[in-house]
C-alpha positions in Angstrom: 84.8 37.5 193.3 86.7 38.7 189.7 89.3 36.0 188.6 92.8 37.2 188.6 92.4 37.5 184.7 89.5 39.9 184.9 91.2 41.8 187.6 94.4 42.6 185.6 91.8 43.0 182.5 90.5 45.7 184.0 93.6 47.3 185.8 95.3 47.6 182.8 91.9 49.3 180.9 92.4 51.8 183.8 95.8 52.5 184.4 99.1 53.6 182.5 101.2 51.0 184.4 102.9 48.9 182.2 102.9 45.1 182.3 106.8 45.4 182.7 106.2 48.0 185.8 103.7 45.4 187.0 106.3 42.7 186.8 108.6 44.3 188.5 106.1 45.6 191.3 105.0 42.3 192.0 108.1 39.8 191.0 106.0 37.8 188.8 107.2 37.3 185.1 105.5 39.6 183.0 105.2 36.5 180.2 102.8 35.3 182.8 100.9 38.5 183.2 101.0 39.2 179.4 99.0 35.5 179.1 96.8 36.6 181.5 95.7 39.6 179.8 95.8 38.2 176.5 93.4 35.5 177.3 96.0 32.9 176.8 96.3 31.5 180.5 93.5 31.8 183.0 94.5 31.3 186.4 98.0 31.7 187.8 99.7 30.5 191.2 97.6 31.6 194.7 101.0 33.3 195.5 101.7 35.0 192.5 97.8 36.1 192.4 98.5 37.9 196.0 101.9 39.4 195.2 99.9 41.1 191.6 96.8 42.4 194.0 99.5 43.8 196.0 101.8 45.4 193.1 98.5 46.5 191.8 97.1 48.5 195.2 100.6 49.9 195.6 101.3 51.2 191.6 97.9 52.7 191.0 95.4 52.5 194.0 92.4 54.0 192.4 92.8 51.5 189.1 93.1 48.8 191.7 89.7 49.7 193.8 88.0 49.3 190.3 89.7 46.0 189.2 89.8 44.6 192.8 
């Protein structure tokens, strides 16, 4: 199973959703998601993980099949 990192690595490569959109989406703070994809923070809460997954599926379902 992809890491939460690699996931939003490759969700961004695929989609045009911004990390602000994704912030919003999922109610995590996008300085937390802009870590994650720079390679700055790894892993993030379990709960915040799901509520990105689930931001992710809803804002661009085909990126998100890739990624997740």
């Amino acid at each position: 199973m992809k890491t939460i990192k690699e996931q939003i690595e490759i969700f961004f490569a695929e989609s045009a959703v911004s990390q602000s959109q994704l912030a919003q989406a999922s109610g995590v703070n996008v300085v937390y998601i802009h870590r994650l994809k720079a390679g700055k923070q790894q892993d993030v809460y379990s709960a915040s993980a799901d509520a990105l997954r689930k931001a992710m599926r809803e804002l661009d379902p085909v990126a998100a099949k890739k990624a997740l």
